[in-house]
C-alpha positions as CSV (number, residue, x, y, z in Angstrom):
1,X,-2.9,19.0,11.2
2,X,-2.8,18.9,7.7
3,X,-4.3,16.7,5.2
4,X,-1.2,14.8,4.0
5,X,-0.2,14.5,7.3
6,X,-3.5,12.8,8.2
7,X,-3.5,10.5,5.4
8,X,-0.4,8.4,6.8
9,X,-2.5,7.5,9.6
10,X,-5.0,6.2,7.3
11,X,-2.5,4.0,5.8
12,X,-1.0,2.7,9.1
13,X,-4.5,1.5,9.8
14,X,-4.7,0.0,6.3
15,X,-1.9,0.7,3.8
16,X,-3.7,0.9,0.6
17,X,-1.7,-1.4,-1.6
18,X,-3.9,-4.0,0.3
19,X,-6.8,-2.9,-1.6
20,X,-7.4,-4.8,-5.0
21,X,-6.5,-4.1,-8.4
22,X,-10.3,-2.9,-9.5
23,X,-11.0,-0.9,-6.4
24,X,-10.6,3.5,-6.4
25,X,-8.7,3.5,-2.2
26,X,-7.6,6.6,-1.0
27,X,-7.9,10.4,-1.3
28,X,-11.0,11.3,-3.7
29,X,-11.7,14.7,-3.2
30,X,-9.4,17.6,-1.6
31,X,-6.0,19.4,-1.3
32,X,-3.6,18.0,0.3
33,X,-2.4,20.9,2.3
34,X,-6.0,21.2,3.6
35,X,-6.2,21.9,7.5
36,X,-8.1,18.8,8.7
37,X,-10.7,20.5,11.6
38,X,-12.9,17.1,12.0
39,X,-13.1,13.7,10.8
40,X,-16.3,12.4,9.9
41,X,-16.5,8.5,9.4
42,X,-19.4,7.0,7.4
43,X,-20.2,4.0,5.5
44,X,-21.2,6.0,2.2
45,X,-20.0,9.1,1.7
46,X,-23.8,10.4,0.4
47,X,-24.7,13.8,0.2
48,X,-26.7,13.3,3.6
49,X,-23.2,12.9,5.1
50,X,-21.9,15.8,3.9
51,X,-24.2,17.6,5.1
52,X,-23.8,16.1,8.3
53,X,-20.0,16.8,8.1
54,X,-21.2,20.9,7.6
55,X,-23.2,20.5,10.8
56,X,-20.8,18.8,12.5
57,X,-17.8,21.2,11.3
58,X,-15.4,18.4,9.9
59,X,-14.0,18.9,6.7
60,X,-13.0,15.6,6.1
61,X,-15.2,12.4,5.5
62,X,-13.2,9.1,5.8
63,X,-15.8,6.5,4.0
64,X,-15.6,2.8,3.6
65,X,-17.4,2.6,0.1
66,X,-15.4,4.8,-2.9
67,X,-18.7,7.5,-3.4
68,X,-16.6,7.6,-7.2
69,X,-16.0,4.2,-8.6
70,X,-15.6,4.4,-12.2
71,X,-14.6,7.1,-14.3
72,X,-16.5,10.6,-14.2
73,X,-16.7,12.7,-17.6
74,X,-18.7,15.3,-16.2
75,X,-19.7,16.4,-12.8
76,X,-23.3,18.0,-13.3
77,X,-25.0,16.6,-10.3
78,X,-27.4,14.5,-12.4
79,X,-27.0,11.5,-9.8
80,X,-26.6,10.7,-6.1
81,X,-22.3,10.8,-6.9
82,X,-22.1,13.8,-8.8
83,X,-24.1,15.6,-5.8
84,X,-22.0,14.6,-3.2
85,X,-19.0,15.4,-4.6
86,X,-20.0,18.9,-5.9
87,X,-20.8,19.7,-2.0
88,X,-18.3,18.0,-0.8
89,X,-16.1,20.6,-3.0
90,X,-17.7,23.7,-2.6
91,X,-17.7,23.1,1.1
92,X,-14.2,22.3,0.8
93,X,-14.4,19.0,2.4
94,X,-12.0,16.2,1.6
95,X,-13.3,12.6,1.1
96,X,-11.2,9.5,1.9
97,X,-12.0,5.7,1.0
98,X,-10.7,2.4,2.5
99,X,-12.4,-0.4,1.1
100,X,-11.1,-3.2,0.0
101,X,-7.3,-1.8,1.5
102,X,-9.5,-2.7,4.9
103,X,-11.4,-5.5,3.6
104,X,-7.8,-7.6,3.2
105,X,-6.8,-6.2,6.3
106,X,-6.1,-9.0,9.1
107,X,-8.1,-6.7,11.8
108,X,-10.2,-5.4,9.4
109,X,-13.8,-6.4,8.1
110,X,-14.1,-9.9,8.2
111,X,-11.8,-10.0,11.5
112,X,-14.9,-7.3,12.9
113,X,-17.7,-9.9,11.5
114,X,-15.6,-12.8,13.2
115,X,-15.5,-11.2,16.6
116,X,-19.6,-10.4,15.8
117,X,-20.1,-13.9,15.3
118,X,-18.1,-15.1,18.3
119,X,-15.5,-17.3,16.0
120,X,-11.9,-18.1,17.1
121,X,-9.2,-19.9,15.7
122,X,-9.9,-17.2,12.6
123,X,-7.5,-17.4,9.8
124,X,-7.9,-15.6,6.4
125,X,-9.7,-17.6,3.8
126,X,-8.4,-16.4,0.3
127,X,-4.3,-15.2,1.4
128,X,-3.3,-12.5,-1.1
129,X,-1.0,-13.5,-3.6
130,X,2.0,-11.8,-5.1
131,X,2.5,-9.6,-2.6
132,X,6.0,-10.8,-0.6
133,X,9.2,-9.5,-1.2
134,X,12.7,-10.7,-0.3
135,X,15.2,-8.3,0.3
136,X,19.0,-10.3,0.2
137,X,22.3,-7.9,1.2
138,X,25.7,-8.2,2.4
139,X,27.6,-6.6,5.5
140,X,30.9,-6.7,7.0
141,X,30.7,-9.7,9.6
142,X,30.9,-6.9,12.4
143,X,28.2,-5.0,11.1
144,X,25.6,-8.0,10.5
145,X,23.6,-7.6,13.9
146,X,23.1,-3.7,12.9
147,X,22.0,-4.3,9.2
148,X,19.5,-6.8,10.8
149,X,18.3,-5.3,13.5
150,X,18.0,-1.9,11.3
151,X,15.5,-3.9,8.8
152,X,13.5,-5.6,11.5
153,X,12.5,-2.0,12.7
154,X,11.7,-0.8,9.5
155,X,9.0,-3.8,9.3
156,X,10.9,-6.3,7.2
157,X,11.3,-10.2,8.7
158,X,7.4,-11.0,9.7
159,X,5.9,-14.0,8.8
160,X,2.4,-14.9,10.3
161,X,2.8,-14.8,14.2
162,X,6.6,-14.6,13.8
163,X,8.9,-11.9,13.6
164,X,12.9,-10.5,13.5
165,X,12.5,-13.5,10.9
166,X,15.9,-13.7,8.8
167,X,18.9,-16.3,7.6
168,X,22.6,-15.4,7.2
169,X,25.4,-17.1,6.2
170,X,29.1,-16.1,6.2
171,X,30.8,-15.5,2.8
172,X,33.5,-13.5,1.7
173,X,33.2,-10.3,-0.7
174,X,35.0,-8.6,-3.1
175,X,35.4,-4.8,-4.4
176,X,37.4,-2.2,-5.9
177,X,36.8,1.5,-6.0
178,X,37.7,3.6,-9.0
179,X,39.0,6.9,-8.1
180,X,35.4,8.6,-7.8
181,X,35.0,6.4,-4.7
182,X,35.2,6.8,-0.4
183,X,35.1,3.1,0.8
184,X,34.6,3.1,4.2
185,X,37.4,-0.4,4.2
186,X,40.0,0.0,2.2
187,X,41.2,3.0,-0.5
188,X,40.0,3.5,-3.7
189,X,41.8,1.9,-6.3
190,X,42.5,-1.5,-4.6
191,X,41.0,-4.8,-4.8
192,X,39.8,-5.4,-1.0
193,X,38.4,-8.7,0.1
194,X,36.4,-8.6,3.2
195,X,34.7,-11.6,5.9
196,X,30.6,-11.1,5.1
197,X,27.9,-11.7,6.3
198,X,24.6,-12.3,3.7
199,X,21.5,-11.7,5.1
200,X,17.9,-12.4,4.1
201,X,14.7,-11.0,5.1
202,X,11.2,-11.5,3.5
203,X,8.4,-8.5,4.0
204,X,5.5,-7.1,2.8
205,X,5.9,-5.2,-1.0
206,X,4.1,-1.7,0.5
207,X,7.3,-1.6,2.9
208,X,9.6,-1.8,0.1
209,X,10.8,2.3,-0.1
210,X,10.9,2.0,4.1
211,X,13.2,-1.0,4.2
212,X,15.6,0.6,1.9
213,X,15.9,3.7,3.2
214,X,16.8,1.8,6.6
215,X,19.3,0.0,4.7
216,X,20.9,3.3,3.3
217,X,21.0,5.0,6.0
218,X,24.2,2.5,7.5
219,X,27.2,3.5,6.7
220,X,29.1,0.1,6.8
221,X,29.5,0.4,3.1
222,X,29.2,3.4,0.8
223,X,27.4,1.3,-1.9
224,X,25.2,-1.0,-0.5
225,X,25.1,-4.5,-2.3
226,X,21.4,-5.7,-1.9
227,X,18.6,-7.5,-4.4
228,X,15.0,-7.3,-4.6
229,X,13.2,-10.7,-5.5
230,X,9.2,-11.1,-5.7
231,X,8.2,-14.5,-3.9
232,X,5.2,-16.5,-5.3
233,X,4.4,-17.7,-1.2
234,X,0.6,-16.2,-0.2
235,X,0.5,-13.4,2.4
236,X,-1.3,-15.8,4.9
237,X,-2.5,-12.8,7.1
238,X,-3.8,-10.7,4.8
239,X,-6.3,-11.6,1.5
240,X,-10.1,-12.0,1.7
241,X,-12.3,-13.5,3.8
242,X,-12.0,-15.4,7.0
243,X,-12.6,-18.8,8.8
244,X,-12.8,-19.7,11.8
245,X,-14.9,-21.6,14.5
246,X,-17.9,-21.2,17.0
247,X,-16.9,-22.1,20.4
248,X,-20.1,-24.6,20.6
249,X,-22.3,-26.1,17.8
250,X,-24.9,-25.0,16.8
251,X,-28.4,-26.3,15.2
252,X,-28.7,-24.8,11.4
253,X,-31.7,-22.3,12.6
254,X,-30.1,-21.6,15.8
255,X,-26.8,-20.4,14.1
256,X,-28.9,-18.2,11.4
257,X,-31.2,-16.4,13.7
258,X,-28.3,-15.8,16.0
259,X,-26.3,-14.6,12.8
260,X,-29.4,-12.2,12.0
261,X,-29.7,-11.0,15.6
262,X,-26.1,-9.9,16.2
263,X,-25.7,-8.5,12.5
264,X,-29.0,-6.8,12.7
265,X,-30.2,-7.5,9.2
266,X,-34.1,-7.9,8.1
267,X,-33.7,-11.2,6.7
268,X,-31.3,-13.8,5.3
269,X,-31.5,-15.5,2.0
270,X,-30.2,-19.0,2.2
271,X,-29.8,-22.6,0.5
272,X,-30.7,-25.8,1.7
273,X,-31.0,-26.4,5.4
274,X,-28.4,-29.7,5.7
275,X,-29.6,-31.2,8.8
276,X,-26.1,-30.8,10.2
277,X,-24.8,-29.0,13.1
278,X,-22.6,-25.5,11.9
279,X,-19.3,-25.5,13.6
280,X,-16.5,-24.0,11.2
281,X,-18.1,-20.7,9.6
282,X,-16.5,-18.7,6.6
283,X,-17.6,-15.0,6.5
284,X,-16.9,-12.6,3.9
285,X,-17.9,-8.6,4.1
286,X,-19.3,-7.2,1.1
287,X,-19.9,-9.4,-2.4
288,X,-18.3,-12.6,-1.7
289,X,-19.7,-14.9,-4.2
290,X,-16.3,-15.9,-5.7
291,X,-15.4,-17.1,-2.1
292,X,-18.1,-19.7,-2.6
293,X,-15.0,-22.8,-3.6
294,X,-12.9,-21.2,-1.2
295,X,-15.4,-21.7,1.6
296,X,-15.8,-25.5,0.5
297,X,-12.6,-26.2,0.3
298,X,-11.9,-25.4,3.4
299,X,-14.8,-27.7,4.6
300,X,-17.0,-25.2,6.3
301,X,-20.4,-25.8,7.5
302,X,-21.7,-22.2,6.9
303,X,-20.6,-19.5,4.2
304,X,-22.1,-16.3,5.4
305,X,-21.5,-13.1,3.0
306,X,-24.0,-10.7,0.8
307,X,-25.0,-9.8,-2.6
308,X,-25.2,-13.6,-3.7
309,X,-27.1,-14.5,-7.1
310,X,-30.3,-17.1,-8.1
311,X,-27.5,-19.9,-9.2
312,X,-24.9,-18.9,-7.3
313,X,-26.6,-20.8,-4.5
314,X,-27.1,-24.0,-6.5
315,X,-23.1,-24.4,-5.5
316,X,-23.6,-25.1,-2.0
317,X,-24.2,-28.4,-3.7
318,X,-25.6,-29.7,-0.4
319,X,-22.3,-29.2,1.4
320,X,-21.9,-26.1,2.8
321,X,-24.9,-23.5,4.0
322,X,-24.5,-20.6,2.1
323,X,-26.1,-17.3,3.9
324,X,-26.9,-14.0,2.1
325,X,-27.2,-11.2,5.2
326,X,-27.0,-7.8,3.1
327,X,-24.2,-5.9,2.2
328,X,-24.1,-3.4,4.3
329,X,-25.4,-5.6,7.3
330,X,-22.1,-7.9,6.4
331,X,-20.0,-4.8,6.9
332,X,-22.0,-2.5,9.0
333,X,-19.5,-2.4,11.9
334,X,-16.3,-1.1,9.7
335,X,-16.8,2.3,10.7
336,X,-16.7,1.7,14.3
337,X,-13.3,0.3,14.1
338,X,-11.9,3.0,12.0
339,X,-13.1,5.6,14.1
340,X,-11.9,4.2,17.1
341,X,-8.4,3.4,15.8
342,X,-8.3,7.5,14.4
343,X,-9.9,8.6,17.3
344,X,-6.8,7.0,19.5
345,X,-4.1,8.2,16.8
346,X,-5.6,11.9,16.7
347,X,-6.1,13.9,19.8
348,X,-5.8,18.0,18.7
349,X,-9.7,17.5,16.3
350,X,-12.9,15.2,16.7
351,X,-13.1,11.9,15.2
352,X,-17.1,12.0,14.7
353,X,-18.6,8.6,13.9
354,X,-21.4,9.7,11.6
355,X,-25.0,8.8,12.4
356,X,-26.5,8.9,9.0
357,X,-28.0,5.1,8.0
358,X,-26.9,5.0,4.3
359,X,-27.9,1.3,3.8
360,X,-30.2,1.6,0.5
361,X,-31.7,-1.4,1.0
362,X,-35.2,-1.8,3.2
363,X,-36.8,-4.9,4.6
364,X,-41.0,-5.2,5.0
């Protein structure tokens, strides 16, 4: 298998035009007509794990963190990035990175903290905006049923739990070829009026060049009448973050150690103890301190994510309990669930979950 044709896999499990604006997703190092051997799936793609991938004999390394961020002017492997890449190249090893594509994900890292916490009735806690399309076209009454059904399977019509999600209405349409043309109804050269059917579909802007090739591939029409509009409405199941609720209560001290025990960090930073039981409990993967309103807003007890400042927690303003875990503790299960979704998806190489600990950060 090779490369390219591993990387459409990636994006099944988390197409990339979830990741944000500021984030470097996808391939980082390696030809695309590389024959993938092994996967190996890490958390940082450090030279350590390179190495590992050598040992190992897989020369590819899917990573959850971007090893390059921001822009290289030289690769002279004067720091830890420059290293791994270099080896990573003359080893001919490709590098892969998800990030944030999995961190808006609805399965992805803060629906993996959720399910470590034990929280249900999860929903995402900052939807991503700007990111629904509507697709509206026209069809011979006859030929309605196929043009919908022929959209639905390409991916368009979902909205939250719902799908094969469309509206129609009957209208009547007008045409007339010029000699160039091959209607399928009527001849070329005479105005033709025919019974149609509109119909609308919303879907997810990454599906865009799918949908339309679904639509193209009818042949109720030779042109195909359609328009493409970008809706303001949020993407309620993907965006950042997630909320849900602990099936029980629990005491403020209760709920922290049992956050530290099934997170296995060294130690939580927090604010103010409230004197309140936590029920409803926000989570965030990574550096989530711009979730902080978000989290309030949406009344919960608890706010647990990483990386969060002095003053940052001064905005719990004695509301909310606002818990700083690590980053890597917050997302330290992310690699589990990717190589268990590859792993099921590929079956002719190894999916190798790597073994390497690249969490920089130490606890006394």
């Amino acid at each position: 298998m090779k490369l390219k044709e591993v990387i459409p896999i990636l994006e099944e499990m988390t197409p990339l035009s979830y990741a944000e604006g500021f984030d470097n997703v996808g391939l980082l190092v390696g030809d695309y007509d590389l024959d993938i051997t092994g996967i190996l799936v890490c958390h940082d793609a450090l030279e350590a794990v390179i190495d590992e991938a050598i040992e190992k004999k897989c020369n590819m390394v899917v990573c959850f963190h971007p090893i390059i961020f921001s822009g290289m002017k030289r690769i002279t492997g004067k720091n830890y990035v420059e290293r791994a890449v270099i080896k990573a190249i003359k080893n001919d090893i490709a590098i892969y990175a998800i990030h944030t594509a999995l961190d808006n994900h609805q399965e992805g890292v803060n629906k993996i903290f959720c399910n470590t916490l034990g929280l249900t009735n999860t929903r995402v806690l900052i939807p991503k905006e700007s990111y629904i399309q509507k697709l509206v076209t026209y069809a011979p009454k006859n030929k309605a049923n196929d043009v919908r059904q022929a959209l639905f399977n390409a991916g368009a019509g979902a909205i939250g739990n719902y799908d094969l999600c469309s509206f129609t209405s009957e209208e009547t349409g007008s045409f007339r070829g010029n000699e160039s043309s091959n209607p399928v109804i009527g001849t070329a050269l005479n105005y033709e009026e025919v019974e149609e059917v509109k119909v609308e579909v919303i879907f997810e802007k990454h599906l865009q060049g799918k949908i339309l090739k679904a639509l193209f591939a009818l042949d109720y029409y030779e042109e195909k009448a359609y328009e493409i509009y970008n809706l303001e409405n949020k993407l309620q199941n993907v965006g950042m973050g997630m909320i849900g609720e602990l099936e029980e209560a629990m005491d403020e001290i209760d709920f922290l150690q049992m956050v530290k025990a099934k997170t296995g960090t060294g130690g939580i930073r927090h604010s103010a103890l409230l004197g309140k039981e936590i029920k409803r409990v926000a989570v965030l993967g990574g550096s989530g301190s711009f979730a902080i309103g978000a989290a309030l807003a949406q009344k919960a007890d608890a706010y647990i994510t990483s990386d969060l400042k002095y003053h940052e927690f001064y905005q719990a303003e004695n509301q909310i309990v606002l818990a700083d875990i690590g980053h890597f503790e917050s997302e330290r299960y992310t690699k589990n669930y990717i190589t268990e979704f590859l792993s099921k998806k590929i079956t002719t190489f190894a999916v190798i979950l790597s073994t390497v600990n690249t969490n920089p950060v130490n606890y006394l």
